[in-house]
MIDOSE-1310 file (N, C-alpha, C; in nm, 2 decimals, decimal comma, always signed):
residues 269
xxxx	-1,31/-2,23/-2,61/-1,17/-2,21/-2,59/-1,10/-2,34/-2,62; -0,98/-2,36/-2,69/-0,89/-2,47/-2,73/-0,80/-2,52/-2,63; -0,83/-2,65/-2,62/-0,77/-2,74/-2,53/-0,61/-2,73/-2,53; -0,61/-2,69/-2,41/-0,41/-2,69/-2,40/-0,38/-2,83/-2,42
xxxx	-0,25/-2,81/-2,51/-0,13/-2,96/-2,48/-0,08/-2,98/-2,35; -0,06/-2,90/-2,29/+0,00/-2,92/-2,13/-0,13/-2,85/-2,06; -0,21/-2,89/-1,91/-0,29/-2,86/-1,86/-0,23/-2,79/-1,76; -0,10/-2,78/-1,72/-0,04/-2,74/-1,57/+0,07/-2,62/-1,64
xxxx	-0,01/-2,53/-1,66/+0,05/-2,39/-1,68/+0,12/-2,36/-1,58; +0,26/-2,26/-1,60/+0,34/-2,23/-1,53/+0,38/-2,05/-1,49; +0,26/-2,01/-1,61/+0,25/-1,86/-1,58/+0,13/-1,83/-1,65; +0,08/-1,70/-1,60/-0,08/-1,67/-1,61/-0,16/-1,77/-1,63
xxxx	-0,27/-1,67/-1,67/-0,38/-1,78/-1,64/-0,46/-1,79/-1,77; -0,53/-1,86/-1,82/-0,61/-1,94/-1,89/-0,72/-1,94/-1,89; -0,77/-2,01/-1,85/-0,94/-2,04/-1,83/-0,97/-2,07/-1,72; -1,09/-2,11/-1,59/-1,05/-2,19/-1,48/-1,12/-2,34/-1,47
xxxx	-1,09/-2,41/-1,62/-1,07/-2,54/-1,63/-0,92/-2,56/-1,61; -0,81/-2,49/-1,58/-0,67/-2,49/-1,55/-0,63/-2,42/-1,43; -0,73/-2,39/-1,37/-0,69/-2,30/-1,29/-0,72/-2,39/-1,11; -0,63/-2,45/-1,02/-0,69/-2,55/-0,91/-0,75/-2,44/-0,81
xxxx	-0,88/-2,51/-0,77/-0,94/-2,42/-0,58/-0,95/-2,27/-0,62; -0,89/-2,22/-0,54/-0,90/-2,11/-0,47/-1,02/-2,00/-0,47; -1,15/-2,11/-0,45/-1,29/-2,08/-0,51/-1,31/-1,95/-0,35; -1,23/-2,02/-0,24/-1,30/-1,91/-0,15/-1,22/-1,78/-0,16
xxxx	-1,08/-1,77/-0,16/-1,01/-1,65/-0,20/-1,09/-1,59/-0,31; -1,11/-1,63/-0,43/-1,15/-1,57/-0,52/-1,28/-1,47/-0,46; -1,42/-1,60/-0,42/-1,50/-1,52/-0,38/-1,46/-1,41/-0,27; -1,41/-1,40/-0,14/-1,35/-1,30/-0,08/-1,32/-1,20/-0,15
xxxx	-1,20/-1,19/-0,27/-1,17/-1,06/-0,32/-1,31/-1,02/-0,39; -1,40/-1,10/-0,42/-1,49/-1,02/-0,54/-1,59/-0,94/-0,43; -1,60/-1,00/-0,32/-1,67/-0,96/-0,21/-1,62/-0,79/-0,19; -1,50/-0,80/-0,16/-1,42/-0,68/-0,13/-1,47/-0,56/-0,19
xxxx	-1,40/-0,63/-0,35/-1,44/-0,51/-0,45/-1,59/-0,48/-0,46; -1,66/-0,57/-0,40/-1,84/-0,51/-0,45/-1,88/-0,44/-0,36; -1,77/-0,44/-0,26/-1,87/-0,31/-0,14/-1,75/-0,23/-0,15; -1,65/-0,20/-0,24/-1,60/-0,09/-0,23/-1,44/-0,09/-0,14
xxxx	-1,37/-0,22/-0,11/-1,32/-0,26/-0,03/-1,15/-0,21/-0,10; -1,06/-0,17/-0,07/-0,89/-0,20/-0,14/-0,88/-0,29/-0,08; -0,79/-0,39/-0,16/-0,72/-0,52/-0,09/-0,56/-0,49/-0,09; -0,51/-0,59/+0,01/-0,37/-0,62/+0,01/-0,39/-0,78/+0,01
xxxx	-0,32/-0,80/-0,11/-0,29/-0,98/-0,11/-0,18/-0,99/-0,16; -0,09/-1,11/-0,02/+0,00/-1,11/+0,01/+0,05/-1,31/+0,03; +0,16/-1,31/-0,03/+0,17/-1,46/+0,00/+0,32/-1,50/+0,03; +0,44/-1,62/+0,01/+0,50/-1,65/+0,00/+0,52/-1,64/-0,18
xxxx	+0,66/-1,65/-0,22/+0,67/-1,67/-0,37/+0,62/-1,79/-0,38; +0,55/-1,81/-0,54/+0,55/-1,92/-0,60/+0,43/-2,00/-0,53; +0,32/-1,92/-0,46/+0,21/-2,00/-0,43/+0,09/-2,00/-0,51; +0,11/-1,88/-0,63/-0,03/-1,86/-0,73/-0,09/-1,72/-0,70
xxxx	-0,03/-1,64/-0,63/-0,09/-1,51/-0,61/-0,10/-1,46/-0,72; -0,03/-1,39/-0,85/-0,05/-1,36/-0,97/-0,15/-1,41/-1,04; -0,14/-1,54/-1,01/-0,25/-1,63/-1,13/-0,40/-1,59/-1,08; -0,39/-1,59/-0,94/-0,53/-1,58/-0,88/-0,57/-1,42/-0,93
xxxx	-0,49/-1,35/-0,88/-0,50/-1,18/-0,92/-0,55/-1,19/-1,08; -0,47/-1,23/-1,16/-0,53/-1,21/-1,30/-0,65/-1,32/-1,32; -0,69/-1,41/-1,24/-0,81/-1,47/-1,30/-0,89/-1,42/-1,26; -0,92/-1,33/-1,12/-1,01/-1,21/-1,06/-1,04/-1,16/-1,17
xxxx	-0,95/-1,05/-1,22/-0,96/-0,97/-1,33/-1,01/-1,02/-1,49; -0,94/-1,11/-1,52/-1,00/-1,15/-1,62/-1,18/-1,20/-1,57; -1,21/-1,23/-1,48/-1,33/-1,27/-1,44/-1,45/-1,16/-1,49; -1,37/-1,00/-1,37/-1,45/-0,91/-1,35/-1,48/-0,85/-1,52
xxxx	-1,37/-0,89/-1,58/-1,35/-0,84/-1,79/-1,50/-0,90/-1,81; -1,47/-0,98/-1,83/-1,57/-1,08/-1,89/-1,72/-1,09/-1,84; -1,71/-1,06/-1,71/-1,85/-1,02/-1,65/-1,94/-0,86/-1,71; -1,79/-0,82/-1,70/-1,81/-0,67/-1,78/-1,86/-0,56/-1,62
xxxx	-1,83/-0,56/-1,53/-1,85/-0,56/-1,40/-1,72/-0,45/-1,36; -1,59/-0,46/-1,45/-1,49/-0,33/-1,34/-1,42/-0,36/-1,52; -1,32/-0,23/-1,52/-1,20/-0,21/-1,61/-1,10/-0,29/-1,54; -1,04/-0,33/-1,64/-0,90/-0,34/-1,50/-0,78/-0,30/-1,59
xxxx	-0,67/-0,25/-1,48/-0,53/-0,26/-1,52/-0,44/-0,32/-1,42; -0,34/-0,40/-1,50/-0,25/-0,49/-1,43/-0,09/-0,40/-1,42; -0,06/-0,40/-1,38/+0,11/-0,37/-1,35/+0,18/-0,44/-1,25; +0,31/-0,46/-1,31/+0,44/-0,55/-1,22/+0,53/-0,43/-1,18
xxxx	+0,56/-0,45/-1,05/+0,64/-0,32/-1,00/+0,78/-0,37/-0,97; +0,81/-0,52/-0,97/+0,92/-0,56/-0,96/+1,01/-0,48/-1,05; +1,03/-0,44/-1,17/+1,16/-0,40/-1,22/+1,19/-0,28/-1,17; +1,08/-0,18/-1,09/+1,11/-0,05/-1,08/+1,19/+0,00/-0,94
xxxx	+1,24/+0,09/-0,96/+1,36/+0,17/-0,85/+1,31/+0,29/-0,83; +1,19/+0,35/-0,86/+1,22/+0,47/-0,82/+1,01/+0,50/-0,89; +0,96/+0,65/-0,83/+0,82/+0,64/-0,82/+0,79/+0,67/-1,03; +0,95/+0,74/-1,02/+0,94/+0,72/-1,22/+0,92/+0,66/-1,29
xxxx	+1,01/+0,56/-1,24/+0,99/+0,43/-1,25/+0,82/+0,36/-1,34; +0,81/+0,36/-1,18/+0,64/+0,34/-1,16/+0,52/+0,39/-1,24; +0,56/+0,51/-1,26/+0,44/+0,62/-1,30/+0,47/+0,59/-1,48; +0,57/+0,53/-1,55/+0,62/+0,50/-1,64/+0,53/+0,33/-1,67
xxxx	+0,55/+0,29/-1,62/+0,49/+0,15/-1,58/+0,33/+0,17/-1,63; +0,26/+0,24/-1,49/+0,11/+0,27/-1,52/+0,07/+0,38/-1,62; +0,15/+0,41/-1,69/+0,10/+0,51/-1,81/+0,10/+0,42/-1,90; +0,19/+0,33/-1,94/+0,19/+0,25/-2,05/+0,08/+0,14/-2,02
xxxx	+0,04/+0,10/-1,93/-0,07/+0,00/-1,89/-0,18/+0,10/-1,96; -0,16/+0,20/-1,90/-0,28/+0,27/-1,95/-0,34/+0,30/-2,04; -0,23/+0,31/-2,18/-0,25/+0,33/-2,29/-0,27/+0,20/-2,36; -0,20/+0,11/-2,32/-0,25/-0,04/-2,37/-0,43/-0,08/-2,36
xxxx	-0,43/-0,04/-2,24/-0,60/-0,07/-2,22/-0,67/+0,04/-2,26; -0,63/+0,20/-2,27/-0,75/+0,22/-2,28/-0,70/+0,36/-2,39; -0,59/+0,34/-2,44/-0,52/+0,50/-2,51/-0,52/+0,49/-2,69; -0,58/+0,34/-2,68/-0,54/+0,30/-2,83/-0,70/+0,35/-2,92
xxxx	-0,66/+0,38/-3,03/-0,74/+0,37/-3,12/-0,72/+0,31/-3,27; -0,83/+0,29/-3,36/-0,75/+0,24/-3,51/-0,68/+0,36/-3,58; -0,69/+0,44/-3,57/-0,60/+0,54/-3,60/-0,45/+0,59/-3,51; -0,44/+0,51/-3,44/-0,32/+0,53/-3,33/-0,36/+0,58/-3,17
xxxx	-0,35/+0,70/-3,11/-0,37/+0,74/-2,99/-0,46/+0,82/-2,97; -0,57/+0,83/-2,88/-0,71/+0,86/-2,86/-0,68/+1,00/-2,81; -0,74/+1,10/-2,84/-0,74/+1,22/-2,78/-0,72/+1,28/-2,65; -0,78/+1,19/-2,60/-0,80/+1,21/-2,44/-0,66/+1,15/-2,38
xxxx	-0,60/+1,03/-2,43/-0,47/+1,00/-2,39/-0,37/+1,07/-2,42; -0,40/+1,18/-2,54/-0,27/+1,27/-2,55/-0,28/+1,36/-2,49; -0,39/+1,39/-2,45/-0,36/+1,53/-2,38/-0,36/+1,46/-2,22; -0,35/+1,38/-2,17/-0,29/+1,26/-2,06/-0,14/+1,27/-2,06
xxxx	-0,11/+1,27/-2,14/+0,07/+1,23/-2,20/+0,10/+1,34/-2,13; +0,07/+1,51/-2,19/+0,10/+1,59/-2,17/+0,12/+1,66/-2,07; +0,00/+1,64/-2,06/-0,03/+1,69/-1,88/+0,08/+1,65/-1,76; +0,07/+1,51/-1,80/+0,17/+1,46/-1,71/+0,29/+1,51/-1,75
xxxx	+0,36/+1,51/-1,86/+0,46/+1,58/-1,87/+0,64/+1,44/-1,91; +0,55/+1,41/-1,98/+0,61/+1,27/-2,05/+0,63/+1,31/-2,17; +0,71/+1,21/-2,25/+0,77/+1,25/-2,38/+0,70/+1,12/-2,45; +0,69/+1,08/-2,56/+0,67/+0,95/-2,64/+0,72/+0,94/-2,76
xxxx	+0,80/+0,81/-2,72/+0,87/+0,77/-2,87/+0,85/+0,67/-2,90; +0,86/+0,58/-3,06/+0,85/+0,49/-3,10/+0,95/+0,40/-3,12; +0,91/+0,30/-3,10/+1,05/+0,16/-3,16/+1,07/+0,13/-3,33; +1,18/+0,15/-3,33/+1,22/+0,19/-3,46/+1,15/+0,08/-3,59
xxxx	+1,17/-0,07/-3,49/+1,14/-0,21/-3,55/+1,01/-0,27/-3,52; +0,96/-0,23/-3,40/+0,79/-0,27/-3,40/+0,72/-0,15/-3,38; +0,75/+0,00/-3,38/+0,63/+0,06/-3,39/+0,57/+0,10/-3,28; +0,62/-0,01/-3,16/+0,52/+0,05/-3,01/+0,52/+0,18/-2,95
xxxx	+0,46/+0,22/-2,90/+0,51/+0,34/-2,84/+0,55/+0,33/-2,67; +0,72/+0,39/-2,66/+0,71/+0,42/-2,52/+0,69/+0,55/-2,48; +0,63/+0,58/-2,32/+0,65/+0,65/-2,25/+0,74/+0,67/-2,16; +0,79/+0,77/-2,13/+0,94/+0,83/-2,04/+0,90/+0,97/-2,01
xxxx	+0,96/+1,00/-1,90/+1,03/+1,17/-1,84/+1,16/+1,20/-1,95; +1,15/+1,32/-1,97/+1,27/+1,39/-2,05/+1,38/+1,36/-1,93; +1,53/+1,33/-1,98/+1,62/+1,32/-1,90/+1,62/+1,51/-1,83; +1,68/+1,52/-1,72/+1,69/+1,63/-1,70/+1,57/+1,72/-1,59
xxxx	+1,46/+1,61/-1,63/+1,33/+1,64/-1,61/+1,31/+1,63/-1,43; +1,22/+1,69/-1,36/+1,17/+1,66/-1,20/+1,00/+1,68/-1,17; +0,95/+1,54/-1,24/+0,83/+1,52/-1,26/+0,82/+1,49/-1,05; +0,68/+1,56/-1,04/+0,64/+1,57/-0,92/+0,50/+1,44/-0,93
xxxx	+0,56/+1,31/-0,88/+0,50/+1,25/-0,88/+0,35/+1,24/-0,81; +0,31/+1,33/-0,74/+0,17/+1,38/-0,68/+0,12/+1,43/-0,82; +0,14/+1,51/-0,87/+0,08/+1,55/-0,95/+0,05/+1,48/-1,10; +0,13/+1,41/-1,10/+0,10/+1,31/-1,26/+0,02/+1,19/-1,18
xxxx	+0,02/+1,14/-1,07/-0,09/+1,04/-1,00/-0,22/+1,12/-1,02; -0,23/+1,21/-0,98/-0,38/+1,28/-0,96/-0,37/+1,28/-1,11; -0,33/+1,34/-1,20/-0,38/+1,31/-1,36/-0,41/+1,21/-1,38; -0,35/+1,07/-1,39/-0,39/+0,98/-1,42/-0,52/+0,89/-1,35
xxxx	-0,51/+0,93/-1,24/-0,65/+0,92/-1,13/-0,74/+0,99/-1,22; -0,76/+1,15/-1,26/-0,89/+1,18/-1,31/-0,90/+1,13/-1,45; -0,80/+1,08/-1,49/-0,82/+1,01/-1,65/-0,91/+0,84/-1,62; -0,87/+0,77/-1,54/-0,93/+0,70/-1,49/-1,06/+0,67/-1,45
xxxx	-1,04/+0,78/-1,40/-1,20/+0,78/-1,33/-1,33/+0,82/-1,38; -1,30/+0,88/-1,51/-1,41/+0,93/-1,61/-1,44/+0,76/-1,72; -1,39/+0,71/-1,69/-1,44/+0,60/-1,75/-1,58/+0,51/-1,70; -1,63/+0,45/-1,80/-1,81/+0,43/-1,78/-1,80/+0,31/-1,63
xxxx	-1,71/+0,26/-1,61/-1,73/+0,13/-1,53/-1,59/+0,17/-1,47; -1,62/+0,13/-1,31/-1,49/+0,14/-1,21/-1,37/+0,05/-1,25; -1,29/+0,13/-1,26/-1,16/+0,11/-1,28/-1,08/+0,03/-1,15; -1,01/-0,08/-1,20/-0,98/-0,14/-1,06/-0,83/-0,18/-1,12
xxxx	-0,74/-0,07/-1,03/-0,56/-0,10/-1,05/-0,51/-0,21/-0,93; -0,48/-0,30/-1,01/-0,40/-0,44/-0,98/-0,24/-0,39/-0,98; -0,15/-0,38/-0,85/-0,01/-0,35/-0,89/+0,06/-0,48/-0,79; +0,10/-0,54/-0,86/+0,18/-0,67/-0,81/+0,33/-0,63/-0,79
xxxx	+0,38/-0,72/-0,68/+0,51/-0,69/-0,63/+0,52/-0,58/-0,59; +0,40/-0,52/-0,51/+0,42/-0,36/-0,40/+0,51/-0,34/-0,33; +0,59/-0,41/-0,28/+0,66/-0,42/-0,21/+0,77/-0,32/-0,23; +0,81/-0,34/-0,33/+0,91/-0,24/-0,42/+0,92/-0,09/-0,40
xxxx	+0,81/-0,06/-0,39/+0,78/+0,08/-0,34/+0,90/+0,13/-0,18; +0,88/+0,04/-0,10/+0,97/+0,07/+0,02/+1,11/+0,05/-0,02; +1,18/+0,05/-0,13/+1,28/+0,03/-0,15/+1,37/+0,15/-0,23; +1,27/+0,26/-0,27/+1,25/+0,35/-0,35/+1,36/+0,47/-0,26
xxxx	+1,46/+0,45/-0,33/+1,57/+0,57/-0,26/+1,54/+0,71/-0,25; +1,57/+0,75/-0,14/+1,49/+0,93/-0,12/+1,36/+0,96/-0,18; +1,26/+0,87/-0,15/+1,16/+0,86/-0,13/+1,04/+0,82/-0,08; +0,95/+0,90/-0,10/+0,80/+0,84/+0,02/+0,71/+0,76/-0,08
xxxx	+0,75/+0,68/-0,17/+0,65/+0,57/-0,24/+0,57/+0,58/-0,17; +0,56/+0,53/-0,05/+0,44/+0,50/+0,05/+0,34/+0,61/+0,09; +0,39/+0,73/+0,09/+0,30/+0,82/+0,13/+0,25/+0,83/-0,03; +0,28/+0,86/-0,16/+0,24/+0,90/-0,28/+0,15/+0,79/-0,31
xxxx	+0,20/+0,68/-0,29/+0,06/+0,61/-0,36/-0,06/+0,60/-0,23; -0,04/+0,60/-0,16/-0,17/+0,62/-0,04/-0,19/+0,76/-0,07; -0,19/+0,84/-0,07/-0,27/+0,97/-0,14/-0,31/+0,95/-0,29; -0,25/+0,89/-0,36/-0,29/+0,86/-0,45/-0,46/+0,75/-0,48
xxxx	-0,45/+0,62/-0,35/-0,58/+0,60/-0,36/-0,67/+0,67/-0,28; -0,62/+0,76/-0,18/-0,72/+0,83/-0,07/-0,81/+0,94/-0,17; -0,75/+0,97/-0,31/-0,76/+1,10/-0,40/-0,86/+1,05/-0,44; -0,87/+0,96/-0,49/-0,98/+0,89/-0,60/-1,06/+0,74/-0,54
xxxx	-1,15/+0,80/-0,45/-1,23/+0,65/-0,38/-1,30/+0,60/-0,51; -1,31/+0,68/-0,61/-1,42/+0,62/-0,73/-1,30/+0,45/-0,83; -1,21/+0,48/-0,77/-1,12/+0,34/-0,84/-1,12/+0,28/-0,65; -1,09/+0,16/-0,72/-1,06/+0,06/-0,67/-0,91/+0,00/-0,68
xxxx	-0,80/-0,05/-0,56/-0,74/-0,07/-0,58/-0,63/-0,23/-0,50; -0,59/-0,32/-0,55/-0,58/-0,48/-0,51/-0,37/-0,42/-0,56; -0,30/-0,42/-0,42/-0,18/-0,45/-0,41/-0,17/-0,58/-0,36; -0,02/-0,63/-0,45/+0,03/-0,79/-0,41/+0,11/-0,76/-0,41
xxxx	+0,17/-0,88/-0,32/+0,33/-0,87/-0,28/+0,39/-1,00/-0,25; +0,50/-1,07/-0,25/+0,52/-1,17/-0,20/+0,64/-1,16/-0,12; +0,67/-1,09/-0,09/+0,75/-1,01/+0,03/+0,65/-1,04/+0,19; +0,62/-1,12/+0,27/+0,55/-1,14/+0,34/+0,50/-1,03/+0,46
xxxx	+0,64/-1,02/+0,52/+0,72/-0,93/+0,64/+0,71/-0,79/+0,58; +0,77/-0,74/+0,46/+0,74/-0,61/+0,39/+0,58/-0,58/+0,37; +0,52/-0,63/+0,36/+0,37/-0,65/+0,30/+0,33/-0,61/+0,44; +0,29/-0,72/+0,53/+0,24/-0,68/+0,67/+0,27/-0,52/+0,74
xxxx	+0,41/-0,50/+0,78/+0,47/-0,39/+0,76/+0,40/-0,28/+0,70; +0,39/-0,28/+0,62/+0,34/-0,14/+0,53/+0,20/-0,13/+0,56; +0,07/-0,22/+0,58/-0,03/-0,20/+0,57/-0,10/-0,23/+0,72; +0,03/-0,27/+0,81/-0,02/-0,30/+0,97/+0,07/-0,20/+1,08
xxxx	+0,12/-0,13/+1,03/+0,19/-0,08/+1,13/+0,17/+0,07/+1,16; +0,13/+0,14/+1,29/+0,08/+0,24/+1,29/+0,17/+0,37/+1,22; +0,27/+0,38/+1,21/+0,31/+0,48/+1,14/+0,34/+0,49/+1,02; +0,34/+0,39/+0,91/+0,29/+0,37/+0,80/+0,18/+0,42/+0,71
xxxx	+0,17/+0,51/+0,58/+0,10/+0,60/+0,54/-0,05/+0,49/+0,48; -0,05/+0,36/+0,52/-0,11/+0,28/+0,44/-0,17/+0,23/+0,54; -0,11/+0,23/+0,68/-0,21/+0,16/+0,76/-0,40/+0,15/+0,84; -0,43/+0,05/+0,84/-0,54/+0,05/+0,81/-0,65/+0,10/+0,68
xxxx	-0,61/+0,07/+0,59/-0,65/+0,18/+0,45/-0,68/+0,05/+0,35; -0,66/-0,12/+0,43/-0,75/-0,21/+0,33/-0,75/-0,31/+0,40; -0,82/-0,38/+0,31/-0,82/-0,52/+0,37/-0,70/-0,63/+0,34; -0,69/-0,72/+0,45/-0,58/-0,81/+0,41/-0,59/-0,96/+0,36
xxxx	-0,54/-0,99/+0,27/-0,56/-1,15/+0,27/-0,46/-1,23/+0,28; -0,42/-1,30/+0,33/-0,28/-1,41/+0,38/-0,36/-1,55/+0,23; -0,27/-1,53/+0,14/-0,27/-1,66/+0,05/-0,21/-1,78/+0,11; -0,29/-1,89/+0,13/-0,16/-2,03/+0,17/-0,18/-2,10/+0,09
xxxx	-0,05/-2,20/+0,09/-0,08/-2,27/-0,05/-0,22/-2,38/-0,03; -0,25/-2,43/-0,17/-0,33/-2,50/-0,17/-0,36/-2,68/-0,09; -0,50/-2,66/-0,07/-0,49/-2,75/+0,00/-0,47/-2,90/-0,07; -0,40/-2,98/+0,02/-0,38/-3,12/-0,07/-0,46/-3,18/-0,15
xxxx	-0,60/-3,22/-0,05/-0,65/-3,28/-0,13/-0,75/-3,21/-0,24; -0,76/-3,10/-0,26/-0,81/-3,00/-0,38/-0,67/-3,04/-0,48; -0,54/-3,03/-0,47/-0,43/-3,05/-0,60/-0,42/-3,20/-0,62; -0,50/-3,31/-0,53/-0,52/-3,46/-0,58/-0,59/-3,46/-0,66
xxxx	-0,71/-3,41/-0,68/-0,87/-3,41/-0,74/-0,81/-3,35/-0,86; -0,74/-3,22/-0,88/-0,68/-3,13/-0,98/-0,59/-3,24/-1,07; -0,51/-3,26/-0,98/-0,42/-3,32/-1,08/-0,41/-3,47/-1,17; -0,51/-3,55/-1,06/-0,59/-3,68/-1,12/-0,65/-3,67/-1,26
xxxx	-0,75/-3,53/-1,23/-0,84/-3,54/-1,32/-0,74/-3,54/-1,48; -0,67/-3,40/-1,47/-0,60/-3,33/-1,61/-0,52/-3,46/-1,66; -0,47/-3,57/-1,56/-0,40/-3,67/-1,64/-0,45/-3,79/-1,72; -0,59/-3,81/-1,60/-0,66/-3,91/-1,68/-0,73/-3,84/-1,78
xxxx	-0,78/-3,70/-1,79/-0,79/-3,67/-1,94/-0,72/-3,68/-2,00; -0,61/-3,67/-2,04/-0,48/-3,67/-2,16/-0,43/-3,83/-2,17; -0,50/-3,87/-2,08/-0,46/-4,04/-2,14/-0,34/-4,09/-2,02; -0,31/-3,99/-1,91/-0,20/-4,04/-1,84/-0,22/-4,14/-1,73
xxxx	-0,11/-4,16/-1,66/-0,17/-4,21/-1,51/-0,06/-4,16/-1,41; -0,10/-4,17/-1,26/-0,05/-4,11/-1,17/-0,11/-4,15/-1,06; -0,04/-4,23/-0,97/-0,07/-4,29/-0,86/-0,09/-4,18/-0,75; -0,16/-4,20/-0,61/-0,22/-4,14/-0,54/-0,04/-4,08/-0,46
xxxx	+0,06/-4,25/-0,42/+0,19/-4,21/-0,37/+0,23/-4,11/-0,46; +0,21/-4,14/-0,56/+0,32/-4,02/-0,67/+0,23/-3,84/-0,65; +0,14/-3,85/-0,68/+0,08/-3,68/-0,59/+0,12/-3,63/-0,44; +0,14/-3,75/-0,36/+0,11/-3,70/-0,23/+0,27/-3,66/-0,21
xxxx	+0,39/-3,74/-0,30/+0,54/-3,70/-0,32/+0,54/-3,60/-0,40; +0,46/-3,56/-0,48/+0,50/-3,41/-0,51/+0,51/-3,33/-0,45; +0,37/-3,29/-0,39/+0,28/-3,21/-0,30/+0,40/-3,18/-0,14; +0,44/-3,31/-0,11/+0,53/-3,28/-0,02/+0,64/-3,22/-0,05
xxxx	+0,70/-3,30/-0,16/+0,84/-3,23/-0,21/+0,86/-3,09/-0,24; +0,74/-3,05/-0,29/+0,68/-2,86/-0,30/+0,66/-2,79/-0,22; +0,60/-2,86/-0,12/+0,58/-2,77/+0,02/+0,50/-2,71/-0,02; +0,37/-2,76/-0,13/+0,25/-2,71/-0,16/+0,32/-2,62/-0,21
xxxx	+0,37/-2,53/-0,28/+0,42/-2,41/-0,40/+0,35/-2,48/-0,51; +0,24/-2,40/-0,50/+0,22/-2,38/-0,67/+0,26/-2,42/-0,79; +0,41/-2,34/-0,84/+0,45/-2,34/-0,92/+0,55/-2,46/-0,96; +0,60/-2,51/-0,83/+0,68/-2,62/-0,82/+0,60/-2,74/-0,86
xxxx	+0,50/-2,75/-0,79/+0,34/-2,85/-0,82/+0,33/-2,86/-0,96; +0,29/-2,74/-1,00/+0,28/-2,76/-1,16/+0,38/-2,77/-1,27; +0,50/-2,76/-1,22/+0,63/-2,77/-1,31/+0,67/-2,93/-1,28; +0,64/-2,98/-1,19/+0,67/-3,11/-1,23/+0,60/-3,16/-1,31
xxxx	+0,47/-3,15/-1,28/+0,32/-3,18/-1,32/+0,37/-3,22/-1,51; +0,39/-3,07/-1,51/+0,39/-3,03/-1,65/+0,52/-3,09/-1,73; +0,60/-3,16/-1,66/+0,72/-3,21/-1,71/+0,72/-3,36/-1,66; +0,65/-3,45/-1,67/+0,67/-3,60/-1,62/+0,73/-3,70/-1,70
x	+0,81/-3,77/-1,62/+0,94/-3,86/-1,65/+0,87/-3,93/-1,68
């Protein structure tokens, strides 16, 4: 793999020669998923939860060990929304063929009861509900659940920013997608959130359709002296320098955030 110009990435992930710590988190979630475990991982913004989530995944790829699909639930309002979201993930990973769309994904499309159109200028295909339409979100989860699940290696759905779901107007997000993993134990499933208070909430509170139904992980930021060792190293490879005061004034000034850490990092005066 080819050496980055900048070592202090600022979104996804890379390799984990760029990637600082979080060797015990990491192992924890792989733990989770090898006995069958759902996770909730949960942090403050801007501490690396994403990054971690997709180096998991990219990990388990490459081991060849789970499928995975990733989805961001931040832009969505509604479970349409959503169900719009994870069909196109779906077809990205697993609907394509060199001839265009795989048999088993069209009759997926259908079932569910979606429409597909193309972009006039690149060609991609989206997925949508016909306007007009009252797609019964129970029922297009359980399709896409048994589409899922006939695959040779466990499918493991990553949906970041879950949070969103409780925000979903005249609606039980919460009960649909908790039937939705209770339907299908053969997948695996790792919700994130950086909503802290929302997060706990949904997955600790007794009347909640999600409670007790995974395991939890509290991300905190990294520890100091793991982003001294990190950040030492990547400068004196590139030929830089950086005093021990000048890390320990970042690190403070960040309040250990991740992203803050590495956007200075990655921008030095």
């Amino acid at each position: 793999m080819a050496k980055l110009k900048n070592p202090f990435l600022l979104t996804g992930f890379h390799s984990v020669k760029y990637f600082c710590d979080r060797e015990r988190e990491f192992e924890t979630l792989k733990d989770h998923l090898a006995n069958d475990r759902n996770i909730v991982l949960y942090s403050w913004r801007r501490i690396g939860k994403t990054s971690l989530l997709k180096y998991l995944l990219n990990t388990l790829e490459k081991e060849k060990k789970a499928e995975t699909l990733y989805v961001d639930l931040l832009s969505t309002n509604s479970t349409v929304d959503a169900l719009e979201l994870i069909t196109q993930a779906v077809y990205d990973k697993f609907g394509k063929t060199k001839s265009g769309l795989s048999a088993a994904f069209q009759r997926l499309v259908g079932s569910i009861g979606m429409s597909l159109s193309f972009d006039p200028h690149t060609g991609i295909p989206a997925f949508s509900f016909s306007a007009g339409s009252s797609p019964k979100p129970e029922t297009s989860f359980r399709v896409l659940g048994e589409f899922l699940k006939t695959r040779k290696q466990t499918v493991i759905v990553a949906i970041d920013e879950f949070q969103r779901i409780s925000n979903y107007q005249n609606q039980n997000g919460e009960a649909v997608f908790r039937s939705w993993m209770q339907s299908f134990p053969e997948l695996r499933f790792i919700y994130s959130g950086s909503h802290r208070h929302m997060m706990t909430s949904m997955f600790a509170e007794k009347n909640r359709p999600f409670y007790r139904s995974t395991q939890l992980l509290d991300l905190e930021p990294i520890e100091y002296s793991e982003y001294e060792k990190f950040i030492r190293y990547h400068f004196s490879e590139n030929g830089k320098e950086i005093t021990k005061a000048q890390i320990r004034e970042i690190y403070v000034w960040s309040r250990g955030q991740t992203y803050c850490i590495q956007l200075i990092c990655n921008t030095p005066g």
